[in-house]
N, C-alpha and C positions, 0 to 999 in steps of 0.2 A: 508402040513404046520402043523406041532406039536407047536401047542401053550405051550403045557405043555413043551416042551422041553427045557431045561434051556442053553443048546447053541442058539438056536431061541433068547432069550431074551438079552444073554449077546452077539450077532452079532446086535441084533436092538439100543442096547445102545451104540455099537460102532461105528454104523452108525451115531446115529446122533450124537457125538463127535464128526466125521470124516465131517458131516459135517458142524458144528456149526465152527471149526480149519479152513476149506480149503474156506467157501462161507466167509468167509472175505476178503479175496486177491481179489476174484470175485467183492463185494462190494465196497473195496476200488479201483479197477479199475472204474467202472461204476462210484463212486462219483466225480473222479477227472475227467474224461471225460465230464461229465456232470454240471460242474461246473459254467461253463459259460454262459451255455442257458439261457433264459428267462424264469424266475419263471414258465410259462404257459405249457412251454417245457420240463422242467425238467420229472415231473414224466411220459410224453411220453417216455423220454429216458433211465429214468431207465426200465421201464418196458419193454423196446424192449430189452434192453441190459438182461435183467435178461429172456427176452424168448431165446434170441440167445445163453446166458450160459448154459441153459437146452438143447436146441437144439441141442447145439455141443456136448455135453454131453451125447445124446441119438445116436446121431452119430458113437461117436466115442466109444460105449461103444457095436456096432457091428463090428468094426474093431479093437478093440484097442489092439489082439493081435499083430497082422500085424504091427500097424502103431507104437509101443515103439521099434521092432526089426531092424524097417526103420532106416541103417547107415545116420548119421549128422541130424538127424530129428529135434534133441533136440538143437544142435549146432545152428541150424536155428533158433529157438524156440526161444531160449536166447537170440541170437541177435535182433529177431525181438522186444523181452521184453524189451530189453536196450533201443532200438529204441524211444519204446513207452513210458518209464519212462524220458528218457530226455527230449523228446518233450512235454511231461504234465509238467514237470518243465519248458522250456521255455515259455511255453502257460503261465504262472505265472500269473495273472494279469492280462489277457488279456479280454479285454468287446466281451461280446459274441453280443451286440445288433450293433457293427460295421461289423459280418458278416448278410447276410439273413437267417431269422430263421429256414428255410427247410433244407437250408444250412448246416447250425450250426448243427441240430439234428444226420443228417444223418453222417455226419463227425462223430460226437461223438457215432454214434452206431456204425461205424465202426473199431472205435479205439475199445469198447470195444468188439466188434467182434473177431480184432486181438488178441488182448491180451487174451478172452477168450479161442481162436482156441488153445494157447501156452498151457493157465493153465489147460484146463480139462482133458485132457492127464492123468496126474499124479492122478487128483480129481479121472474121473471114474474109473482108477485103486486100488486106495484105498478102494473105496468103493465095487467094484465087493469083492476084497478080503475079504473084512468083512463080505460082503455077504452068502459067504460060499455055492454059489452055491442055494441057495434061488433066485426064480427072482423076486417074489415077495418085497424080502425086498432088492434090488437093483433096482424097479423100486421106492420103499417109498422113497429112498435116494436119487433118481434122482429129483423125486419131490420135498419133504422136501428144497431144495436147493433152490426153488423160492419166496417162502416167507422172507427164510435167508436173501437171497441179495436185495432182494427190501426193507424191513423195515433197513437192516442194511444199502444201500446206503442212504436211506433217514437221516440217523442218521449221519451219516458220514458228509455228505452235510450240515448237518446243523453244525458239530462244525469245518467244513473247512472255512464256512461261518464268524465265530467267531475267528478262530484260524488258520489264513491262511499258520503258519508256519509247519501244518499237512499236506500241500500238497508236501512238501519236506520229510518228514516221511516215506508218501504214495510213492511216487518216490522210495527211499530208500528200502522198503518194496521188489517191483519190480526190483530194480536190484539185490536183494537178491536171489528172485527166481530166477531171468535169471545166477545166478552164480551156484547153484546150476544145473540147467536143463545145464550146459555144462558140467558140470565134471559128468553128469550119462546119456550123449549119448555113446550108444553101442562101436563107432570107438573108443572115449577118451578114455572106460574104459578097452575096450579093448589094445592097447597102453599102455596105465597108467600100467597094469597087468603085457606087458612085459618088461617094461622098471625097474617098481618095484613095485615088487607084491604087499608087504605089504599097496598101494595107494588102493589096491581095494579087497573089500571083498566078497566071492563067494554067490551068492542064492542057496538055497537047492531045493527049490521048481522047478519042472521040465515043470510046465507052467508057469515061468517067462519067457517073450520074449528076454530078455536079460541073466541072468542068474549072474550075477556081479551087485555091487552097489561099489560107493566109501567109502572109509574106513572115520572116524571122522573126519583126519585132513584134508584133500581135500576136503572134504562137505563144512566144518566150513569156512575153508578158502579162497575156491570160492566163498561165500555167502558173507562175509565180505568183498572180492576186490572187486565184484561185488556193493552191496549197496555202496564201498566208491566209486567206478568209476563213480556211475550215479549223486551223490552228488558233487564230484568233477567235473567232468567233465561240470554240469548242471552251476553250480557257477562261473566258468571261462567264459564261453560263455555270459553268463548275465549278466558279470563284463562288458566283452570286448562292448557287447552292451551298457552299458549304458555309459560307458568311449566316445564312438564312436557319441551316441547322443547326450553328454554333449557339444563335439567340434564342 
């Protein structure tokens, strides 16, 4: 480790960009998960949630060549994020003190369990790369990530608390990502590639497990149907509910 080295320095600053950018989707999972516990519960839950987001994180940052090359991995991914973002918008409102509180906790580590198992994928690839083959400052950056999301879900919580129309945001947010994580699993981009090439742009780097990414307008535009699906889709449902209750 060359301290003097000014690649060292400018991969340590890109680390913590990379991770200051990506431990907020982390955060905002965890906050809206956790939203309904009981005051006493909450920083239980963020804290298990932000141990299971390092966790999977260290997991998957010994397999994660294997597992980005795994055909529909991501396709899975995404669905399971849509999943998770409508059901936190249906949860809307809902009083956590009519479930039992063990209950309650455990459900919400495990939402954010899922949803982290989706996002750290892309996180510890980011960060290995900035890495630069240092393991040292890829394990800083695996760290670094724990404090992020526990003080930032704390923050989070507190203006969802005030500003409850943040939890449709946060929704939003997550369907973004899961639009994204479909159009850059290996099958689609592969497809994408022969159907028409110009949807996907080649990686140069020959340890990408994929070797393709989608080009600007597939990205942009998965992300955008994605966040309007989980928005739409969220606000129909809870129309039809309260219509249903009303009679």
């Amino acid at each position: 480790m060359d301290f003097s080295s000014p690649i060292f320095w400018v991969a340590l600053l890109q680390i913590i960009w990379i991770d200051l950018l990506l431990s907020g989707d982390n955060a905002v999972v965890i906050a809206l998960a956790c939203r309904s516990l009981p005051e006493k519960q909450r920083k239980w839950g963020i804290l298990l949630g932000a141990g299971a987001a390092v966790g999977l994180r260290i997991v998957f940052a010994l397999v994660v060549s294997y597992m980005l090359g795994v055909p529909f991995l991501k396709v899975v991914g995404g669905v399971l994020l849509f999943w998770i973002a409508i059901k936190l918008v249906l949860d809307e409102g809902a009083e956590g003190h009519h479930v039992e509180g063990a209950d309650s906790l455990w459900k919400a580590v495990r939402t954010i369990a899922i949803a982290d198992a989706v996002m750290s994928l892309d996180n510890v690839v980011a960060i290995a790369a900035a890495a630069r083959g240092h393991a040292e400052l890829f394990i800083f950056g695996l760290l670094l990530t724990i404090p992020l999301i526990v003080f930032g879900s704390q923050l989070i919580l507190k203006l969802i608390s005030r500003f409850p129309i943040l939890i449709w945001f946060g929704a939003a947010l997550l369907g973004w990502i899961a639009g994204e994580m479909l159009v850059s699993d290996k099958v689609v981009l592969e497809t994408m590639q022969g159907m028409a090439p110009w949807l996907v742009d080649v990686i140069a780097d020959p340890e990408d497990p994929v070797g393709l990414k989608p080009s600007a307008i597939p990205h942009y535009l998965a992300a955008v149907v994605g966040a309007i699906f989980v928005i739409s889709f969220g606000w129909i449902v809870k129309s039809r509910r309260g219509e249903a209750t009303a009679h």
